[in-house]
C-alpha positions as CSV (number, residue, x, y, z in Angstrom):
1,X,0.0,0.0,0.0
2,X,3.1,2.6,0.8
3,X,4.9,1.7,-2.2
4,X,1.8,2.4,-4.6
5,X,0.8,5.4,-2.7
6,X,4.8,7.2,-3.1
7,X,4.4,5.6,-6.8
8,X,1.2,7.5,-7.7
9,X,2.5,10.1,-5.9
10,X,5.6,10.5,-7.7
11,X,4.2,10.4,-11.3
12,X,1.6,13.1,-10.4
13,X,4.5,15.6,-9.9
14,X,6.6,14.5,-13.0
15,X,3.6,15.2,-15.1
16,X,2.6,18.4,-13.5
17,X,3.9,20.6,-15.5
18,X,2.6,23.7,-13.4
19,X,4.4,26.0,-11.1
20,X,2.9,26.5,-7.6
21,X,2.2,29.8,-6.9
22,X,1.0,29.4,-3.0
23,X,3.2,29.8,-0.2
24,X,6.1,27.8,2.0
25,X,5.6,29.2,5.6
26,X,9.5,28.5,7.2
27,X,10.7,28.9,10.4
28,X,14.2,28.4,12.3
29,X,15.2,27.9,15.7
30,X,19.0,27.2,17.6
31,X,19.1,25.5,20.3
32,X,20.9,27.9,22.0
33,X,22.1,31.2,21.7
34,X,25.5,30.2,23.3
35,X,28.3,28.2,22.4
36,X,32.1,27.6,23.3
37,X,34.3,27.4,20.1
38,X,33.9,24.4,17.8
39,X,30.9,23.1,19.7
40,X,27.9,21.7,18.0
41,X,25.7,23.7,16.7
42,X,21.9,22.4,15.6
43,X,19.1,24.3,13.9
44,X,15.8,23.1,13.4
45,X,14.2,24.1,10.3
46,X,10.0,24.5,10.1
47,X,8.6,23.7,7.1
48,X,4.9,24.0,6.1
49,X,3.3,23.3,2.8
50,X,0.8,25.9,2.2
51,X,0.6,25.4,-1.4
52,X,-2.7,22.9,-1.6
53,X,-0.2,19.8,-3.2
54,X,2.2,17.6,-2.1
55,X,5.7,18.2,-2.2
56,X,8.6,15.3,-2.5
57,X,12.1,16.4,-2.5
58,X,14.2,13.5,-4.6
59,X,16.4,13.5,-7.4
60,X,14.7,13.7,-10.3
61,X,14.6,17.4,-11.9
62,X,11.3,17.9,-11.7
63,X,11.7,17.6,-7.9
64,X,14.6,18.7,-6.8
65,X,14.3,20.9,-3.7
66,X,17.2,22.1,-2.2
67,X,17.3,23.5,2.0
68,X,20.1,26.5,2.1
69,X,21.4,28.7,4.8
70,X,22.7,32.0,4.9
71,X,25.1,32.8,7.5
72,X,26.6,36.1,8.2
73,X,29.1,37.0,10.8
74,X,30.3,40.5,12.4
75,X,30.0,42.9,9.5
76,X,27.8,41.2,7.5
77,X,30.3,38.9,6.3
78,X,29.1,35.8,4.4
79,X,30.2,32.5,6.2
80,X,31.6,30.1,3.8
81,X,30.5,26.6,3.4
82,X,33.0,23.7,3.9
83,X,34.3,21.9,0.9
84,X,32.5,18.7,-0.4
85,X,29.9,19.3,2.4
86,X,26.0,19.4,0.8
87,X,22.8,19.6,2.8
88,X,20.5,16.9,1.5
89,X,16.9,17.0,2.2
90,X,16.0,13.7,-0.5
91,X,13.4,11.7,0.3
92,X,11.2,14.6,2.5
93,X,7.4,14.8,1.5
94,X,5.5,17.4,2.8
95,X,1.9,16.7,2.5
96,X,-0.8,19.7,1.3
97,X,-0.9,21.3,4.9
98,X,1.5,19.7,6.7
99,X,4.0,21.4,9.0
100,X,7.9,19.1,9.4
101,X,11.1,20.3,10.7
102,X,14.3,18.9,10.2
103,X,17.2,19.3,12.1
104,X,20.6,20.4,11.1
105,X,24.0,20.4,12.9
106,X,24.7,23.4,11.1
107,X,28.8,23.5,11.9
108,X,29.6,20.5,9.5
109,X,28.2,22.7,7.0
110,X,29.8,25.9,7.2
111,X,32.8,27.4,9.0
112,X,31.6,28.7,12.0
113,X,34.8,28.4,13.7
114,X,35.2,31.7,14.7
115,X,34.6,33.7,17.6
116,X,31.2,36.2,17.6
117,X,28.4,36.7,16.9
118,X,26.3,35.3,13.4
119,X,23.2,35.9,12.2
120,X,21.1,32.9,10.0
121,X,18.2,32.2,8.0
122,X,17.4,29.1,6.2
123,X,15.6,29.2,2.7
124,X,14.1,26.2,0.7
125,X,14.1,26.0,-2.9
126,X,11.7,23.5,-5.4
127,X,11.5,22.6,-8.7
128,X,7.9,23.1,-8.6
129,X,8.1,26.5,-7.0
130,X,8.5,29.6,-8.6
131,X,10.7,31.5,-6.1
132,X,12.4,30.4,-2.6
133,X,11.1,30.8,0.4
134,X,13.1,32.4,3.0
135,X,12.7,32.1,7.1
136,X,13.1,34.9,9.5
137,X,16.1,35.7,11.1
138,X,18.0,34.3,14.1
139,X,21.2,34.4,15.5
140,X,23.3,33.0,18.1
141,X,27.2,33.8,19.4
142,X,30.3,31.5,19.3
143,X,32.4,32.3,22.4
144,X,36.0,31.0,23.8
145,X,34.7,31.2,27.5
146,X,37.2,31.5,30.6
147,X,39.9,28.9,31.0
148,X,39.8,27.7,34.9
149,X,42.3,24.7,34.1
150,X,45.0,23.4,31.4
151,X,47.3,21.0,31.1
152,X,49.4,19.4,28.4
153,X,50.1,15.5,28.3
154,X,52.0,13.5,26.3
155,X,50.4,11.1,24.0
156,X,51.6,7.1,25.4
157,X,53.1,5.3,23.0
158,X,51.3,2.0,24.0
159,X,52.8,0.4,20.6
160,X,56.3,0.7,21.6
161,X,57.5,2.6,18.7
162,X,60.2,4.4,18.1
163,X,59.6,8.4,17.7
164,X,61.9,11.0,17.4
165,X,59.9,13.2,18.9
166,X,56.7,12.7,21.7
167,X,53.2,13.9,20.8
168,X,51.3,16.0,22.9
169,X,47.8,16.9,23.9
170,X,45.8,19.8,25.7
171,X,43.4,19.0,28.6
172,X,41.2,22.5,29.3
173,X,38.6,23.2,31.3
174,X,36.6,26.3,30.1
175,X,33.5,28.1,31.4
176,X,31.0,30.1,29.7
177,X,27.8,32.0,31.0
178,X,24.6,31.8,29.8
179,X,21.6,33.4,31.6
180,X,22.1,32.9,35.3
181,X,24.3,30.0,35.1
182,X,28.1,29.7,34.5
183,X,28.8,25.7,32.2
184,X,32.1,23.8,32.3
185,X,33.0,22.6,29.1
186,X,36.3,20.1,28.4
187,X,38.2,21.2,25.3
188,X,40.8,18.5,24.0
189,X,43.1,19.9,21.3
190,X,46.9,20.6,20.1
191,X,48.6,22.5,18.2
192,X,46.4,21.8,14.4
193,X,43.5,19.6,16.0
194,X,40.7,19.9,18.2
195,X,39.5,16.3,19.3
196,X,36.6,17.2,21.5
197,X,34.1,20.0,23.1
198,X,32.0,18.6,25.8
199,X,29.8,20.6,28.1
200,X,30.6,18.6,31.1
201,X,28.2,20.4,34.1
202,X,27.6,23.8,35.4
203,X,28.9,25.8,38.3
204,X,27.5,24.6,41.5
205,X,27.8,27.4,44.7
206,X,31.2,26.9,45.9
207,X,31.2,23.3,45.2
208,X,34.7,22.9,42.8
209,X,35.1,20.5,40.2
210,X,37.9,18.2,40.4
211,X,40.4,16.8,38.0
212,X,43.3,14.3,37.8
213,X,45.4,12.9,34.8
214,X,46.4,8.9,35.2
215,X,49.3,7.0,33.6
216,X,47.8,6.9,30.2
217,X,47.0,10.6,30.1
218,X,43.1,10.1,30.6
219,X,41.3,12.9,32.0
220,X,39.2,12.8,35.0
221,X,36.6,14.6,36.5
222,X,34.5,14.7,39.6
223,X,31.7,17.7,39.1
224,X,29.3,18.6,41.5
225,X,26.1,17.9,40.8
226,X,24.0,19.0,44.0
227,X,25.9,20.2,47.7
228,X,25.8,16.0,47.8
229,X,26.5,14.8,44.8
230,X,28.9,14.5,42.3
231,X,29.1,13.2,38.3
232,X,32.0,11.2,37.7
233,X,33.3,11.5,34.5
234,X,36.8,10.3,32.5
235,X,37.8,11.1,28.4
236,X,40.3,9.3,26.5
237,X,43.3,11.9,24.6
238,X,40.7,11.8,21.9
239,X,37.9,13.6,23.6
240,X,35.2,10.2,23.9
241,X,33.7,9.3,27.2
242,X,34.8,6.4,29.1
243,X,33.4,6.5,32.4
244,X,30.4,7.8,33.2
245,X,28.8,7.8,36.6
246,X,27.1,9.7,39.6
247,X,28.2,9.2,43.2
248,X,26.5,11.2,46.5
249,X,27.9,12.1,50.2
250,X,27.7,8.8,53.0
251,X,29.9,8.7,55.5
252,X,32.8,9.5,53.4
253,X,33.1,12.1,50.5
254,X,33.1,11.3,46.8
255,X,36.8,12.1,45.8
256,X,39.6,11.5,42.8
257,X,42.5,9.9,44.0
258,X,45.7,9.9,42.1
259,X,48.6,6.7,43.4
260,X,51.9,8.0,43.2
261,X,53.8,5.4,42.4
262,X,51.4,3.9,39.5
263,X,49.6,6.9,38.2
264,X,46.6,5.1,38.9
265,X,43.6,7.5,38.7
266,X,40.5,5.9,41.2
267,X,37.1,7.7,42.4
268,X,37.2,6.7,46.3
269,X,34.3,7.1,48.8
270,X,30.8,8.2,48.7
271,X,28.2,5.7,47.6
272,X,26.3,5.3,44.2
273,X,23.4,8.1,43.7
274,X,20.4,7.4,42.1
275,X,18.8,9.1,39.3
276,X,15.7,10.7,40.0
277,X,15.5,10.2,43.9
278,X,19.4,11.6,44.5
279,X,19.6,14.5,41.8
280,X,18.1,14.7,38.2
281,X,20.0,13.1,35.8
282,X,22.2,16.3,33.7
283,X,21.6,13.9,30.3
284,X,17.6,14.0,30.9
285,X,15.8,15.7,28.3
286,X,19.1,15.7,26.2
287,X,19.3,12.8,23.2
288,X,22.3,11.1,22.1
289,X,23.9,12.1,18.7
290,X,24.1,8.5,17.8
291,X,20.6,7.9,18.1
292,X,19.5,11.1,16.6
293,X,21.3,10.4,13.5
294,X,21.1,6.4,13.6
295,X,19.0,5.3,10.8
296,X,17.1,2.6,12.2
297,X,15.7,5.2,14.6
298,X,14.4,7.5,12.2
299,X,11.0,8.1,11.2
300,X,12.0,11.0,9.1
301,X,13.8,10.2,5.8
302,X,15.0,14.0,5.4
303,X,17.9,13.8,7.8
304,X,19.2,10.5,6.6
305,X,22.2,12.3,4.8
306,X,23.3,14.7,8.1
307,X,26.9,13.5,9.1
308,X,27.5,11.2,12.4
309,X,28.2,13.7,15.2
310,X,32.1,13.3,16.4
311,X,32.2,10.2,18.9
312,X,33.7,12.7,20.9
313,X,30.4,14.3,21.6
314,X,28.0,11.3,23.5
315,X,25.4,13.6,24.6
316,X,23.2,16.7,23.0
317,X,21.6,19.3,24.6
318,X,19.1,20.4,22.0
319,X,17.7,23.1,23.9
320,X,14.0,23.8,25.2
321,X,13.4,24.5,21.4
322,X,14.4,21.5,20.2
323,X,13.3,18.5,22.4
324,X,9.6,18.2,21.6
325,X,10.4,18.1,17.9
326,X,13.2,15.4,18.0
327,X,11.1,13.5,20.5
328,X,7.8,13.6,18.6
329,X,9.2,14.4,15.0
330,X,12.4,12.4,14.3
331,X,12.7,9.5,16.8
332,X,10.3,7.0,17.1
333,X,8.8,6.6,20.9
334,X,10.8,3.2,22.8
């Protein structure tokens, strides 16, 4: 029954030879206005077919559509797109009056490495449309943030070969403010690369993080949660998440603890804290980039194409914004 409905549905549009003269109504959301440098960035796009026909976006001529931003940075500078990097939108079909959004992470597009601030609006063009249709505008501001911590590691050469020089790497710790709170984001770069931006927590009274570096140059983190508990967290020299868990005040405190001799990173005392009774879990409402982007997940053919976030990047925080349409949109309900 699907396959004859998008059958019939495709040869009435190849032999239409009319232009639709009614109206795309777009809008365009970020899911923050915020971000440290080289950090995710997603936009959600609003479509809705106001024309009174349905509209495929695929390959042949007669319906190629096409979803295109415009970026613009201090000065009204056009941001550049990055080489051999094409939004594709194939395979959407916007029924006569219905409303879809699709979401974009908008930095694998276009170069918006630098710092500042950048104003965006999406437009959608169709092969059955006469002219584009262009959203309103939005902006949000790329920031460096305030370095608390740094330190540079070398990389271990667990392969036993000879160099004749030792790599290194750059552990920082950075903090940025948005509204009321102050977030604490790990940056993991050197000299040409960066290998990973992860917002990690936020700033929690006088509560201060901790962080230790073991034998292999893994990072580690303890991060206040609450005044009782803590998230306990450790990266590899590439930036992905290795351990991962949340740990509140008994008799003894939850603590890093670094042996001497071995280099042996450990998180001593406390005892486990539960999610949802002990704190509320800093991942809820947030959606995995994996899943997001997974194809088996999808109910939405129009973001099959995005690229696989960084692995490097386990977590999202779509945004207020954002999480009702990914939930209800894109990913089908478990």
């Amino acid at each position: 029954m699907g396959k004859i409905f998008f059958k019939t549905l495709f040869l009435l549009l190849i032999f239409s030879g009319t232009f639709l003269h009614a109206q795309i109504g777009m809008g365009i959301q970020v899911n923050r206005r915020s971000f440290i440098q080289y950090e995710p960035v997603f936009v959600r796009v609003t479509l809705r077919n106001d024309t009174g026909r349905a509209l495929l976006f695929g390959k042949s001529p007669k319906l190629q559509g096409f979803l295109m931003f415009d970026i613009r940075s201090s000065g009204n500078k056009p941001v550049q797109k990055r080489k051999n990097k094409e939004i594709s939108i194939d395979g959407l079909i916007l029924g006569p009056g219905e409303t879809r959004s699709v979401i974009i992470p908008i930095n694998e597009y276009y170069n918006i490495d630098h710092l500042g601030t950048y104003e965006i609006h999406a437009y959608v063009a169709h092969s059955m449309l006469k002219k584009e249709f262009k959203s309103p505008n939005t902006f949000f501001r790329v920031e460096y943030g305030a370095t608390i911590w740094k330190k540079t590691v070398g990389v271990p050469d667990i392969y036993d070969k000879v160099k004749s020089q030792s790599e290194e790497r750059t552990y920082e710790i950075r903090s940025m403010a948005e509204g009321r709170r102050r977030h604490y984001y790990l940056v993991v770069s050197d000299e040409k690369n960066v290998y990973g931006v992860v917002r990690i927590g936020h700033q929690m009274g006088y509560e201060k993080l901790q962080v230790e570096v073991d034998m292999l140059s893994r990072i580690h983190l303890l991060v206040p949660v609450s005044p009782r508990v803590f998230h306990y967290l450790s990266f590899s020299l590439d930036g992905a998440n290795i351990s991962n868990s949340f740990w509140k005040t008994g008799t003894t405190i939850p603590q890093l603890y670094r042996n001497p001799k071995t280099g042996v990173v450990t998180r001593i005392g406390g005892i486990e804290a539960k999610a949802g009774r002990d704190f509320i879990n800093p991942e809820y409402k947030k959606i995995s980039g994996s899943k997001l982007l997974r194809d088996e997940d999808l109910d939405n053919a129009s973001i099959r194409n995005v690229p696989r976030p960084a692995k490097s990047q386990p977590m999202f925080d779509l945004g207020k914004g954002l999480e009702k349409t990914v939930k209800s949109n894109i990913l089908n309900e478990d």
